[in-house]
FIZA-683426 format. One record per atom (N, C-alpha, C): residue in one letter; z, x, y. Coordinates in steps of 0.02 Angstrom, whole numbers, padded with zeros to 5 digits, always signed. Last residue first. Example, Ala and Ser with C-alpha at 12.3 -4.5 7.8 and 13.67 -1.06 7.14 Angstrom:
<nodes>
S+00354+00642-00112S+00357+00684-00053S+00394+00645+00002A+00390+00660-00284A+00390+00615-00225A+00390+00660-00165
</nodes>
This chain:
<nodes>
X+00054+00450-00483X+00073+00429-00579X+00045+00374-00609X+00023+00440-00381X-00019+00464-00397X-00030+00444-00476X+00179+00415-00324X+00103+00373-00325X+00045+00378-00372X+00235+00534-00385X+00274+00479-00398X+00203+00402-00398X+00158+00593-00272X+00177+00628-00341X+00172+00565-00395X+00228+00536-00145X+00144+00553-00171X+00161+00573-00230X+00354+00583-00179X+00337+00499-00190X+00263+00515-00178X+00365+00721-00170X+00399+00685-00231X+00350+00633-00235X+00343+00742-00025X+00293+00766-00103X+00319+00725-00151X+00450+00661+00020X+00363+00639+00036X+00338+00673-00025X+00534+00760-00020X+00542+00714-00019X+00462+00686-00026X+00525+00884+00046X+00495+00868-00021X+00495+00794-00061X+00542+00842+00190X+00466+00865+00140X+00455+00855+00098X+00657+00814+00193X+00613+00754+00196X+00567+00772+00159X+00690+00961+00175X+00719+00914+00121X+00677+00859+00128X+00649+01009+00291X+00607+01048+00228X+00643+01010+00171X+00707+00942+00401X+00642+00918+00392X+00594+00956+00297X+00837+00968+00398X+00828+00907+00366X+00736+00888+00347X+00829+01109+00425X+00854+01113+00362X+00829+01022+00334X+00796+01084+00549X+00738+01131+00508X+00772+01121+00436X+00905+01021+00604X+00844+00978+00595X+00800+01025+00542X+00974+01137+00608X+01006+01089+00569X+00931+01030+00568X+00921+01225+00713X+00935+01223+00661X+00956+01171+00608X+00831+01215+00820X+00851+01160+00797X+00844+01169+00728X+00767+01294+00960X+00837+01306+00901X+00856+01255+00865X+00640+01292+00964X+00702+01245+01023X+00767+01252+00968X+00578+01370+00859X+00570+01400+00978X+00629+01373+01000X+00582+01323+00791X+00644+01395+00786X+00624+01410+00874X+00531+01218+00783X+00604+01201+00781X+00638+01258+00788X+00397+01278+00788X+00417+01231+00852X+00491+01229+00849X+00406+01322+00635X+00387+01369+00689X+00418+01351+00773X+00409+01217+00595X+00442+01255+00577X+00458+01307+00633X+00281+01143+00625X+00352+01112+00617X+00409+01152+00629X+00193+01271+00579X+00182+01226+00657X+00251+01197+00661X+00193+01222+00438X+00213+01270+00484X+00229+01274+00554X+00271+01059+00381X+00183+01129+00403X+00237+01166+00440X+00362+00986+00341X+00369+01022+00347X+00308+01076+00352X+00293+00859+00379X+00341+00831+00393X+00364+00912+00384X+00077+00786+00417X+00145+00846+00398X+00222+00852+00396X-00022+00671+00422X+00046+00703+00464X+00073+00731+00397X-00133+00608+00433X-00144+00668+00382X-00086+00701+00419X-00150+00466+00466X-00133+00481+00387X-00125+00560+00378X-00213+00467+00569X-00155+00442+00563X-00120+00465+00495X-00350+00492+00554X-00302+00543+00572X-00220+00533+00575X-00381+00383+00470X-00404+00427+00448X-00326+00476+00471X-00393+00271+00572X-00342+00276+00539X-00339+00355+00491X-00416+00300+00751X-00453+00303+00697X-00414+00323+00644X-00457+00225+00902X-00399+00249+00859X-00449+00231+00790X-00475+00231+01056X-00521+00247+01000X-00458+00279+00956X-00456+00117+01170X-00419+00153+01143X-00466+00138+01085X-00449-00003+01286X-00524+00013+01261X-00477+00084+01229X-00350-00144+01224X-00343-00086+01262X-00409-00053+01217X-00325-00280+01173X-00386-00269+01185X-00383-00180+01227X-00193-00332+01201X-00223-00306+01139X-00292-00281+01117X-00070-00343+01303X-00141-00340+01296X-00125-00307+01215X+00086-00453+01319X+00059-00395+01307X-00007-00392+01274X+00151-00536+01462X+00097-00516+01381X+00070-00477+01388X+00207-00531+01555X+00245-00525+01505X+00203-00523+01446X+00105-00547+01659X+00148-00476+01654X+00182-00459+01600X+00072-00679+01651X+00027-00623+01634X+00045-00571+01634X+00203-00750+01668X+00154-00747+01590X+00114-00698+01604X+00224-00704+01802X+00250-00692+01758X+00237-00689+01689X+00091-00803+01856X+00097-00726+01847X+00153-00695+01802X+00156-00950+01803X+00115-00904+01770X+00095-00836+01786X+00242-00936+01855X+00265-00951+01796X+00210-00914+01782X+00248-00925+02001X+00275-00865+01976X+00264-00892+01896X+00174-01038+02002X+00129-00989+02026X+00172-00939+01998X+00275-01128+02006X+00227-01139+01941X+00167-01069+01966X+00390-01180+02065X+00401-01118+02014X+00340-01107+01975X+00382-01314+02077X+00407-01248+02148X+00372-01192+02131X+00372-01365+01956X+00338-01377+02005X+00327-01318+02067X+00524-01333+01917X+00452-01295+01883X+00380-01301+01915X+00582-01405+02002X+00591-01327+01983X+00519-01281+01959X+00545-01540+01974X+00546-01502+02029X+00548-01425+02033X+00587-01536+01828X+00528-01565+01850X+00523-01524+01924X+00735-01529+01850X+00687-01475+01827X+00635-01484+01816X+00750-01646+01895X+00782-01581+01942X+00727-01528+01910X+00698-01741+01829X+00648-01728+01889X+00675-01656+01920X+00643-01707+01668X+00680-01739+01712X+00671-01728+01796X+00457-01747+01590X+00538-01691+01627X+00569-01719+01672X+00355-01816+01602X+00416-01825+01534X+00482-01787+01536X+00290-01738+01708X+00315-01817+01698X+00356-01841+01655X+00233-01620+01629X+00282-01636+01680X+00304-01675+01694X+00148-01575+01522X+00207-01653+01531X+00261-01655+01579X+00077-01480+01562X+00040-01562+01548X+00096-01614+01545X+00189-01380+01563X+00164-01388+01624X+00108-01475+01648X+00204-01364+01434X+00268-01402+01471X+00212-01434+01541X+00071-01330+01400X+00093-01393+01369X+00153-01424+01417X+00071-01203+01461X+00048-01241+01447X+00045-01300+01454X+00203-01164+01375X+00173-01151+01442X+00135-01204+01461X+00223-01220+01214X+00201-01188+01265X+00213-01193+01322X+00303-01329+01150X+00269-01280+01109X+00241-01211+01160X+00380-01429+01191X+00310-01439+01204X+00274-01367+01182X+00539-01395+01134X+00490-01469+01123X+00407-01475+01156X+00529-01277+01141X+00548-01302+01083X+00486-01361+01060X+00516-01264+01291X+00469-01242+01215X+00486-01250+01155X+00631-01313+01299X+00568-01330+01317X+00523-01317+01283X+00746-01248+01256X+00729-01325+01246X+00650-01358+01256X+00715-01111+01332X+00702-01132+01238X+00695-01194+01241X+00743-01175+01440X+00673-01124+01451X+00663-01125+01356X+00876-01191+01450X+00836-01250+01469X+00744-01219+01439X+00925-01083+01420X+00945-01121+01367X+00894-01170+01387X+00883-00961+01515X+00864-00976+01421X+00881-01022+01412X+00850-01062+01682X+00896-01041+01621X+00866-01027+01561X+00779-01102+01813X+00775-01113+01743X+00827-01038+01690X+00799-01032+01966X+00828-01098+01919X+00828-01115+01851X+00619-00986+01975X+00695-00994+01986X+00739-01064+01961X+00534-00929+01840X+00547-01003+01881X+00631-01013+01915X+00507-00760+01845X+00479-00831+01809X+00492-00873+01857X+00506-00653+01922X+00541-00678+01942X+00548-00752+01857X+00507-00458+01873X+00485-00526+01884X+00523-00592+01883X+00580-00344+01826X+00585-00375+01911X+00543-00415+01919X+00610-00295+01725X+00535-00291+01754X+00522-00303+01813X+00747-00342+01707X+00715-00253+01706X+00665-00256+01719X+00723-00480+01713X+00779-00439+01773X+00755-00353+01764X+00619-00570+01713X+00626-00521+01677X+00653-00446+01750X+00588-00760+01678X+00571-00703+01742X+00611-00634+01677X+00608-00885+01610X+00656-00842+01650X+00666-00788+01676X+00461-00924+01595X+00513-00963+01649X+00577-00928+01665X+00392-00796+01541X+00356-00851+01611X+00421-00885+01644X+00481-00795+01426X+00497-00774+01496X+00453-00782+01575X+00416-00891+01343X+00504-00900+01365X+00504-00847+01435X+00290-00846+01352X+00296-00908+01392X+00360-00921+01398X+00317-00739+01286X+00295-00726+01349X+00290-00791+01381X+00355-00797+01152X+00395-00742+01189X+00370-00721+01274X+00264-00845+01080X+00293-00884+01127X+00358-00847+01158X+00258-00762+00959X+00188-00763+01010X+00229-00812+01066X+00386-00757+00902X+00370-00710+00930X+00311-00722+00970X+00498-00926+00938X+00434-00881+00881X+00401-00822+00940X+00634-00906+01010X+00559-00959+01010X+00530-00907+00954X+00763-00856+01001X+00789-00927+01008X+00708-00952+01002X+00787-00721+00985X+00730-00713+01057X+00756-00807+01064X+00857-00703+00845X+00854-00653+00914X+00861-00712+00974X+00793-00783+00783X+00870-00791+00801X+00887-00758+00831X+00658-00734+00789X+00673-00800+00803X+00749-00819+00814X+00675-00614+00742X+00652-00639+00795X+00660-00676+00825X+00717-00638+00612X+00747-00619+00639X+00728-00616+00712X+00581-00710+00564X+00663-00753+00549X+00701-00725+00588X+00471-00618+00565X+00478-00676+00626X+00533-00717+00622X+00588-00452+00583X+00532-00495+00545X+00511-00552+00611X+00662-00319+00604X+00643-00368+00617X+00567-00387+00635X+00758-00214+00542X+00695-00247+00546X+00684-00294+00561X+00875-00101+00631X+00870-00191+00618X+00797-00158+00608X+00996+00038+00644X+00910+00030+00676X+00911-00059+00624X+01100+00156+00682X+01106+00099+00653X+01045+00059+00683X+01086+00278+00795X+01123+00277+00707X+01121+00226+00668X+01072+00269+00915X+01003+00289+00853X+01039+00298+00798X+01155+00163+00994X+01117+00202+01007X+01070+00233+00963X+01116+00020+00895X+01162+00036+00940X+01147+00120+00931X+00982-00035+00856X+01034-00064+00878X+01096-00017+00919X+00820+00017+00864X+00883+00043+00844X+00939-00016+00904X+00700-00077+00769X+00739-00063+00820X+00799-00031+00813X+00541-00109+00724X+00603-00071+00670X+00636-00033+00734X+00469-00248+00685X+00489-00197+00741X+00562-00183+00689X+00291-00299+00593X+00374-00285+00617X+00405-00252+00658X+00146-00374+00530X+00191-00324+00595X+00245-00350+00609X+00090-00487+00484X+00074-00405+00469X+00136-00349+00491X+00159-00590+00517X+00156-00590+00439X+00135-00532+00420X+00208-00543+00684X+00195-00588+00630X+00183-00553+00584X+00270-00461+00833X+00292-00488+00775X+00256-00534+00731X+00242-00473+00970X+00197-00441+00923X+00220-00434+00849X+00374-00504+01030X+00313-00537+01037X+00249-00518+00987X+00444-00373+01029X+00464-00432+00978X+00385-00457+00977X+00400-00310+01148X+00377-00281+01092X+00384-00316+01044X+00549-00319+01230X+00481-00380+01253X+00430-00356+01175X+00639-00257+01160X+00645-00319+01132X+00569-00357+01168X+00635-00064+01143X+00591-00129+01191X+00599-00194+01156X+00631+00019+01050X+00710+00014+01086X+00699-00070+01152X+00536+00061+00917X+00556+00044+00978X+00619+00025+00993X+00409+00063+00790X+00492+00067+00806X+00490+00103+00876X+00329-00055+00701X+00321-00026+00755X+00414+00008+00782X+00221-00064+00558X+00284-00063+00585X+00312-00030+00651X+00114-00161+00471X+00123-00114+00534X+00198-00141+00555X+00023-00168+00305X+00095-00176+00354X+00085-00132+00408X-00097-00128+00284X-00047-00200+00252X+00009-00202+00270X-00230-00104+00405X-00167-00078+00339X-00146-00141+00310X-00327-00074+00516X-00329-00099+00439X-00295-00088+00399X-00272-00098+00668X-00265-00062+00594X-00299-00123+00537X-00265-00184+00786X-00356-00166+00752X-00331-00142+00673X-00174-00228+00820X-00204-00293+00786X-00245-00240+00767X-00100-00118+00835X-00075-00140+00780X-00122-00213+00762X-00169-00072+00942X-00167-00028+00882X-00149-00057+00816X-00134-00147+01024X-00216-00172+01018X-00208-00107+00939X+00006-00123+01062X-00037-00228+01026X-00097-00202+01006X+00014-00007+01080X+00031-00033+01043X+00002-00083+01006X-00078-00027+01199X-00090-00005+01159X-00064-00001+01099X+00041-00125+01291X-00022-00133+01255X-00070-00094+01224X+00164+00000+01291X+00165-00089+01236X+00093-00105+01224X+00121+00078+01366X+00096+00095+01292X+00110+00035+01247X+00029-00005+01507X+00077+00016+01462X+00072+00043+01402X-00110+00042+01590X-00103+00005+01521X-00027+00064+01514X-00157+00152+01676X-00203+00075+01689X-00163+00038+01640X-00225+00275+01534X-00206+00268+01627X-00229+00163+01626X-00153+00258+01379X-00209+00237+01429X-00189+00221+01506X-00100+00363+01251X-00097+00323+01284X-00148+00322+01329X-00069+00419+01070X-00107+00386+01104X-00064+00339+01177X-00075+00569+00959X-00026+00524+01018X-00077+00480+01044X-00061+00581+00778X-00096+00575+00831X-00046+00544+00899X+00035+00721+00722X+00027+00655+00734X-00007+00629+00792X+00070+00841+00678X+00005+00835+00681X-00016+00768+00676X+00173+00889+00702X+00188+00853+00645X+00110+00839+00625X+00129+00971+00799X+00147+01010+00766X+00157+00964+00698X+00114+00859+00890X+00055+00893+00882X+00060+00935+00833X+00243+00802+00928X+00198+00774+00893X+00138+00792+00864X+00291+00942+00997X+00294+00915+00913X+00274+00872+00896X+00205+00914+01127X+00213+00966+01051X+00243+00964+00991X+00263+00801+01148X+00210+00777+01114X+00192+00861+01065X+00393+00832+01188X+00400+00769+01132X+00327+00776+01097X+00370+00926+01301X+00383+00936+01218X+00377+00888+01173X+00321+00841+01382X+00266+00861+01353X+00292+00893+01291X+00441+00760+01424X+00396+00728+01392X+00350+00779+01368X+00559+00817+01455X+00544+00835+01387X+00485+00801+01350X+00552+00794+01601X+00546+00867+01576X+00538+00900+01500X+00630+00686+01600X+00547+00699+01622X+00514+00759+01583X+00744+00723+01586X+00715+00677+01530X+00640+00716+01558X+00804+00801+01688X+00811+00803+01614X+00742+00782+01565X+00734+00695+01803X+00707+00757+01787X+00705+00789+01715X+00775+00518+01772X+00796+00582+01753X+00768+00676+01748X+00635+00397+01829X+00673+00448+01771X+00697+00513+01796X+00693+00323+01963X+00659+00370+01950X+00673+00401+01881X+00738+00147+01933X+00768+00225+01948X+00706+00268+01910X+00670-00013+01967X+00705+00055+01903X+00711+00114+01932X+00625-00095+02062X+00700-00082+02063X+00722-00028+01992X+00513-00109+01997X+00511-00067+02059X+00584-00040+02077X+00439-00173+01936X+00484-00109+01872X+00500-00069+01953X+00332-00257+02035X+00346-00264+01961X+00376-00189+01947X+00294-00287+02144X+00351-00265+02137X+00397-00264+02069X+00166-00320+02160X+00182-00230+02195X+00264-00231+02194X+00076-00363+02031X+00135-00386+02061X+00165-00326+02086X-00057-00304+02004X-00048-00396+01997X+00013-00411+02041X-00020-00177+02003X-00045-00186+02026X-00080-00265+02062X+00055-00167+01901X+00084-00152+01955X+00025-00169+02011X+00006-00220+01766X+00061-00257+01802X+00061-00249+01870X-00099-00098+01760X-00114-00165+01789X-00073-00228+01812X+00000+00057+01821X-00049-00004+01766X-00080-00073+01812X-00033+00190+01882X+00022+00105+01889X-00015+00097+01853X+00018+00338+01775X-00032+00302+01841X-00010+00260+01824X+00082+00402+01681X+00103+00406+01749X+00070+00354+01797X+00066+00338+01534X+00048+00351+01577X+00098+00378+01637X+00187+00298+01375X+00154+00289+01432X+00121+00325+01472X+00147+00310+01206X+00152+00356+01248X+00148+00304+01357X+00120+00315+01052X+00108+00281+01089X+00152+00304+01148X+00105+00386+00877X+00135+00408+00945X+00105+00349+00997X+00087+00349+00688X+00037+00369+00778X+00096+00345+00842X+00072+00371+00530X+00122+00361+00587X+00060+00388+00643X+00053+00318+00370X+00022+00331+00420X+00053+00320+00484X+00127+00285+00261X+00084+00318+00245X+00027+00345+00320X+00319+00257+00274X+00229+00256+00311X+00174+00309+00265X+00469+00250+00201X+00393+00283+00189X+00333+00257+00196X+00563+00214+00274X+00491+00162+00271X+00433+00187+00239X+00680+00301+00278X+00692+00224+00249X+00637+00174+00237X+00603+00417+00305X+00647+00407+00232X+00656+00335+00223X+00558+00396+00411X+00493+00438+00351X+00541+00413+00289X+00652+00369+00501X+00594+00318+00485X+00553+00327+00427X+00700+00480+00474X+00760+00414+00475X+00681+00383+00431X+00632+00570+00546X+00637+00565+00488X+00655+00528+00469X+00627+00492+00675X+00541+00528+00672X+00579+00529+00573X+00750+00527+00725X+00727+00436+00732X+00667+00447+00673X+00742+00655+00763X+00800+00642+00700X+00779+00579+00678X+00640+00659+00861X+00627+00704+00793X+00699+00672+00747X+00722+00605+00955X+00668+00580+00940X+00637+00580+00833X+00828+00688+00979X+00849+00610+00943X+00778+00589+00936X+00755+00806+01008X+00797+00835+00953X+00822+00727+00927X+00697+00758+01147X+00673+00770+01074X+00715+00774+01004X+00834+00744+01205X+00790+00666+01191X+00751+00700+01121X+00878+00870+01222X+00931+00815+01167X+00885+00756+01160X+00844+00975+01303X+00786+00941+01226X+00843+00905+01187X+00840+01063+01455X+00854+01002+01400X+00816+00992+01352X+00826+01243+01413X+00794+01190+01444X+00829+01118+01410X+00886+01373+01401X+00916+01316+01426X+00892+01272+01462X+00806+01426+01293X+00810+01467+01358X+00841+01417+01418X+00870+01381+01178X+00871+01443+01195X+00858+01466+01263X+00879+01216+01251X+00852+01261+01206X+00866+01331+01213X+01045+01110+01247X+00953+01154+01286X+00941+01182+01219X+01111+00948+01269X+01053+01009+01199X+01039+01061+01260X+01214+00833+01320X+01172+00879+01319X+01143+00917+01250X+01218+00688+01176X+01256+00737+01226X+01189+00775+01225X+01128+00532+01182X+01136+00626+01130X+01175+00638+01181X+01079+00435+01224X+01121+00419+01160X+01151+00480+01147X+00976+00439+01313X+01058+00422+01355X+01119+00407+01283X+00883+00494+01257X+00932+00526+01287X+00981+00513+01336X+00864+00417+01168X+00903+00457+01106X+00924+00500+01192X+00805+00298+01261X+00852+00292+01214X+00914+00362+01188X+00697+00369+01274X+00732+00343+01352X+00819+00340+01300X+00607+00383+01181X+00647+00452+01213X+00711+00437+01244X+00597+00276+01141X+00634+00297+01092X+00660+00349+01123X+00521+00239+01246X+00562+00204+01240X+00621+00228+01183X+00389+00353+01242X+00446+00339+01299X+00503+00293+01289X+00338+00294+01092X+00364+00354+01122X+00427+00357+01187X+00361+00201+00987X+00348+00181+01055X+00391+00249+01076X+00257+00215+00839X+00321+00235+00881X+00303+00236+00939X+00205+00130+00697X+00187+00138+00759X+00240+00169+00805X+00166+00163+00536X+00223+00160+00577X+00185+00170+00668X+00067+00093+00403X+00067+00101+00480X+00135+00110+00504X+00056+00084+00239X+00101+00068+00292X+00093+00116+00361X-00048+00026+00097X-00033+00058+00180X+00014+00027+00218X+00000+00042-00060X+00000+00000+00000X+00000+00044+00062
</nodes>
């Protein structure tokens, strides 16, 4: 069986480095995000054995949110220099695991994500992230394999667990927040509307959409609300969905031909001193040989 692991790069970084105490490296550069990246990177090889892992990555340039709404992610804090500073290592060792990276000026890596995980031709895609908007891309192919509390304890989640998550089915994840806007994105949805009123709704008219055709069947306070509220509802829907159509040339082939102890591996972990990882990555190794082995039988 093919299994796709998809990793939401920047979000797993953002994560392992407000999760790790300091690190440097020998020449005292930070690398505690890599060093939780690379620990997340085996976790995942041991508990999902992928037959095919790819990197997803944000940009620097605005995307197209930012550009729809000049105040969309505006109230977030400049990343951390620390952090900043370990994005191009993160991808040398992605280059050393010899895992493809993919991102697009213009496009979050959530929607490359979406468009990677509708184009694969596998039998499972599993995407691991620290991002709950990423739920939304949840069905009968594709899962999110999240870390719950900082990177020691990670959930699969399916469309059952989604659903007792988020309170709507994963494709109706961007019409729950059409109405309650998105305090880390700094979109507004429908002032006034609440999750609890914003599930009831979609409960009962299935969509966006749909609430918006039965306005008349709504009570009038929140009849009015949503009325007020119907230009942010829907820019908000278009910020909160995530594309799947990103023009990204991904080709499963290269996905498949990652390394867990090559040289290159080895070699990268004695530049950033990461002894104790060099010892876990030549055990995963054989690991992976085992179960190709084990396949093959």
């Amino acid at each position: 069986m093919n299994k796709l692991v998809i990793f939401d790069g920047h979000a797993i970084l953002h994560r392992a480095f407000h999760a790790l105490p300091p690190l440097t490296t020998r020449s005292g550069e930070p690398i505690n995000a890599v060093y939780g990246l690379v620990s997340m990177l085996l976790r995942v090889i041991q508990d999902l054995q992928p037959t095919h892992i790819v990197f997803c990555m944000d940009e620097k340039a605005p995307t197209f949110r930012h550009k729809a709404f000049k105040d969309y992610q505006i109230q977030r804090p400049q990343m951390a220099d620390e952090l900043a500073g370990q994005i191009a290592k993160a991808k040398e060792v992605m280059e050393a695991f010899n895992i493809p990276v993919f991102s697009k000026p213009g496009f979050e890596a959530d929607d490359v994500i979406g468009t990677i995980a509708k184009e694969a031709k596998v039998d499972e895609v599993v995407i691991v992230t620290g991002d709950k908007d990423i739920l939304q891309l949840v069905n009968e192919k594709t899962k999110i394999y999240m870390p719950i509390l900082g990177l020691s304890n990670s959930k699969l989640f399916g469309i059952e667990e989604t659903v007792a998550r988020m309170g709507v089915a994963p494709e109706l994840i961007p019409d729950y927040k059409a109405l309650v806007g998105d305090s880390s994105d700094n979109y507004p949805g429908v002032p006034g509307i609440g999750p609890k009123t914003a599930i009831n709704l979609i409960t009962k008219y299935k969509s966006l959409t749909e609430i918006y055709k039965n306005l008349t069947n709504i009570s009038a306070a929140t009849r009015e609300k949503l009325e007020n509220g119907k230009e942010s509802a829907l820019m908000s829907h278009k910020l909160a969905t995530i594309v799947k159509d990103v023009p990204v040339e991904f080709g499963l082939e290269k996905a498949s031909l990652w390394k867990v102890d090559g040289q290159k591996v080895l070699d990268k972990f004695s530049e950033y001193g990461f002894k104790t990882l060099t010892e876990r990555v030549k055990k995963v190794g054989k690991e992976v040989d085992q179960q190709k082995q084990m396949t093959l039988l």
